[in-house]
N, C-alpha and C positions, 0 to 999 in steps of 0.2 A: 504494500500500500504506500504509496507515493504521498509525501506530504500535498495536501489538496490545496487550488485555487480557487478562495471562497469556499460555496457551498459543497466542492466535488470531491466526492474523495474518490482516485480510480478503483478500478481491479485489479489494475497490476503491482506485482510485489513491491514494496514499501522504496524499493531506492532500482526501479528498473528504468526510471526516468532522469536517474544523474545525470546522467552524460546527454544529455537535452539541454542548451541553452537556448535561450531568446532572446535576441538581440534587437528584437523591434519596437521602435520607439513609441513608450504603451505610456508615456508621461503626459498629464493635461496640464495645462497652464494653471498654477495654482490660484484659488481666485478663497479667498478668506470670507467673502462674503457669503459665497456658494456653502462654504462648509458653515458658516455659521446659518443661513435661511434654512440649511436640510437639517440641522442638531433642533434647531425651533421648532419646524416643521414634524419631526419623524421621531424625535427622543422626549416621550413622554414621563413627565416625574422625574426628571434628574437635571436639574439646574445646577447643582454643584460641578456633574460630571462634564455636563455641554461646558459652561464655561471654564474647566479646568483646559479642557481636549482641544477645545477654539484656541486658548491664548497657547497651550505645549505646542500643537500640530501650527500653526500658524506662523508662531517666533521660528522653528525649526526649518519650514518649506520655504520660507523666506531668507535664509541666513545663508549665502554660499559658500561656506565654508563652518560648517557648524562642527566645535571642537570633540562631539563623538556623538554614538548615534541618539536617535531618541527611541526611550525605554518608559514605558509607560505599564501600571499594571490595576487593571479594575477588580477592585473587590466589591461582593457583596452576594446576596441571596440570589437564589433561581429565579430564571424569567421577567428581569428587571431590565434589559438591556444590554449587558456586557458583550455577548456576540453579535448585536444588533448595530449598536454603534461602530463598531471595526468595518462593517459593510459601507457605513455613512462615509468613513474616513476614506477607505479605497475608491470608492468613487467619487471621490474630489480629487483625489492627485490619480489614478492610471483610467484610462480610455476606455477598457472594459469592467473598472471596480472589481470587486471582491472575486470576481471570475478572471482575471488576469494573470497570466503565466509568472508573475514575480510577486506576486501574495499568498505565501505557503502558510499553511494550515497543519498545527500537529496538536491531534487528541491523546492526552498522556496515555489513559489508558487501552485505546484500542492502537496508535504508534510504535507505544512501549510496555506493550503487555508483561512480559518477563523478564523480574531482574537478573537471573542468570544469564539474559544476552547483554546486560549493562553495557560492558567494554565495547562491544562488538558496535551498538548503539550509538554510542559516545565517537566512534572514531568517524561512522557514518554520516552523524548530524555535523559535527564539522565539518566533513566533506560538502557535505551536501550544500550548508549555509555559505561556506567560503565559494565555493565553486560558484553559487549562484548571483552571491553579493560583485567575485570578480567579472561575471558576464554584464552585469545591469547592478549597478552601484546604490539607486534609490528601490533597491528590494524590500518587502515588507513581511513578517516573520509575527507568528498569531499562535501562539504556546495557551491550549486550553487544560481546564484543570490540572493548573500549573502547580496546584497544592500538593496533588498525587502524582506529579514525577520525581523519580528516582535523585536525590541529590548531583549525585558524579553526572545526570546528565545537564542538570541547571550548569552545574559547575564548565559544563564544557564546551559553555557558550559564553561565558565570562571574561575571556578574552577579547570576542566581539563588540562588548559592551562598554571596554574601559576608555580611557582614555589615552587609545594608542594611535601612531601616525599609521601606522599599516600594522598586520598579521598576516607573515609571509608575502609582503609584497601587494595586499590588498585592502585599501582603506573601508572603513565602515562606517565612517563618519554621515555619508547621506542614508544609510539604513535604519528602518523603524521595526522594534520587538513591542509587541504589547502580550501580557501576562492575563488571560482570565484566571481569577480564582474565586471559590466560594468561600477561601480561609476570609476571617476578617467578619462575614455578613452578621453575626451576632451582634459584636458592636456595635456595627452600623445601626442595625434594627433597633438598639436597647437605647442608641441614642437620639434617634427619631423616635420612637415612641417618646421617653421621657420628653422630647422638646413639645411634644402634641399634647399631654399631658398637662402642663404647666400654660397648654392655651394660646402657644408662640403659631405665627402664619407657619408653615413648612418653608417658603418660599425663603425665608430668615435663616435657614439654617444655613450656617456656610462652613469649610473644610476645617474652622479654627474651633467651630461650637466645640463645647465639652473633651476640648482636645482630641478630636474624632482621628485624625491624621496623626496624631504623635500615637494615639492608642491603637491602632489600625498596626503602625511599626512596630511598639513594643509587643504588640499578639503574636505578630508576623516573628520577632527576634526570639520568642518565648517559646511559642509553640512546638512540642518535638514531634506532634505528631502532623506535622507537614514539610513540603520536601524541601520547600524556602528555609524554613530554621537549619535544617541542615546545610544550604551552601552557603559560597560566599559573597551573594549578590547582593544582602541586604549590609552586614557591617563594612563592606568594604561599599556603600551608600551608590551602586550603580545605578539605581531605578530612578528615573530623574520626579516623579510623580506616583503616589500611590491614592488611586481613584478610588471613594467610594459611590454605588451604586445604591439608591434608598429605597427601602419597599416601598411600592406601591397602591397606593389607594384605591376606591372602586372607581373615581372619576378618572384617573387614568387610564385605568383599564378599560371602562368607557372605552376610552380615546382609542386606545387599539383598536377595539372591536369597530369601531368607526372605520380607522386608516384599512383596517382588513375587508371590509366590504368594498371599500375603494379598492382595494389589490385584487380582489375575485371577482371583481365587476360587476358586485350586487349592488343595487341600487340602496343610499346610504337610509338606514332608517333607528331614529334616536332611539325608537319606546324598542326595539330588537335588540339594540346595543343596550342599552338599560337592562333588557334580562338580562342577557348572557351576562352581563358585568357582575348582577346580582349571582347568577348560580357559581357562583366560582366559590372557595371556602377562603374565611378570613379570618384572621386572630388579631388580639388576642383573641379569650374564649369570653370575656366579657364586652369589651369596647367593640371588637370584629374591624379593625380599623384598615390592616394590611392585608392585600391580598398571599396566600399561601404560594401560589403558585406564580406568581406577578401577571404576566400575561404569558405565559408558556401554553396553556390549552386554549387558547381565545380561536383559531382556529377552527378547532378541531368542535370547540362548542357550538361555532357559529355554522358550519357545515350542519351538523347535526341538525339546527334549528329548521334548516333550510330544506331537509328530505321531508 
């Protein structure tokens, strides 16, 4: 299985595509605006995350000579965005977005099923990442459930990330790594709830409330049972941003179910989206304020309605 572009992941064995480069010119003219009208437009419930990802991606695509790549890493619960937004991103900077031959996609656990091929793994992914960074320089690199990969493999991308003129001859400085994980989402959740609690708009909350970002790193530096505490990406301070992602309420999820009949070319209807928004399950068990699942089955509910 080939690391995928976007949504795809092939058939074919995981690195039968190495020796595949693209060398055609897949770069759109970056336009800051564009990224910011689609993070507006398509990323519901995360104003933290929109304006952290606007000002990182933004300062970085503009910078010509930016002193090393951009690392960027979203935390928070299922179905809130995290792999939604990576899609936003690639289709402002390449010509085909998220489907584009230089935006590789790796799922820790179905990539890196077993740690007795670790080594074997490790030598591969830097093949793989060097190889593709030397063909097309502004390459893009999408490490999911980066909580459950194997340490020595984190670790052996950390070269990539530092702040070197080249590795072996090939710089990485126009390359972007973004980190899903679901380490962290408690946090997040315990401190969006207390701010709803206490009666605060959500809209208020921002990256410095209740020291959300310093607590977000000390879980990350603490934690032993994920793969980040074991390497060396977080003390040695490579991740130039650590993004929280906030559960979701039912009016957001609304908003999905909306943008989703827009995407299935069902004609838009509130009191439709209203159910489905409703049948979804929420917590806590008293308030029901966040949705459980964010908008991960909105789909699949909305289809349903529809037979």
């Amino acid at each position: 299985m080939a690391p995928s572009g976007g949504d795809r992941i092939p058939e074919a064995g995981f690195w039968d595509l190495f020796d595949v480069f693209y060398k055609d010119d897949d770069l759109l003219s970056f336009n800051s605006s564009g990224l910011e009208n689609d993070l507006r437009k398509f990323l519901f419930g995360q104003h933290i995350a929109a304006e952290t990802i606007l000002k990182a991606v933004s300062w970085f695509m503009k910078d010509p000579d930016p002193p090393k790549p951009l690392v960027l890493s979203f935390h928070g619960p299922t179905g809130v965005g995290k792999s939604y937004v990576t899609k936003i991103i690639a289709r402002n900077i390449y010509k085909m977005g998220g489907k584009s031959n230089h935006v590789h996609t790796f799922i820790s656990d179905y990539h890196f099923p077993h740690t007795c091929e670790a080594e074997t793994h490790e030598f591969q992914l830097r093949q793989w990442i060097h190889g593709n960074v030397s063909s097309f320089p502004q390459s893009m690199f999408i490490f999911d459930e980066m909580d459950k990969m194997q340490p020595r493999l984190i670790d052996a991308i950390k070269p990539f990330l530092d702040y070197n003129d080249n590795v072996d001859g090939v710089s990485f400085n126009k390359a972007i790594f973004i980190f899903l994980s679901n380490a962290g989402g408690h946090i997040i959740t315990n401190v969006t709830l207390d701010f709803w609690r206490k009666g605060n708009n959500r809209e208020k909350l921002q990256l410095q409330s209740e020291g959300m970002e310093t607590q977000i790193f000390k879980y990350l530096f603490n934690d032993e049972n994920n793969g980040l505490w074991h390497s060396s990406l977080i003390n040695q301070h490579l991740i130039d941003h650590y993004i929280p992602f906030l559960p979701l309420e039912q009016k957001h999820v609304h908003q999905c179910v909306m943008a989703e009949m827009v995407h299935l070319n069902i004609t838009p209807d509130y009191d439709v989206a209203d159910k489905v928004a409703r049948d979804m399950p929420f917590f806590p068990e008293e308030e029901k304020i966040f949705a459980v699942k964010g908008c991960k089955s909105v789909k699949q509910k909305l289809v349903w309605r529809q037979i």
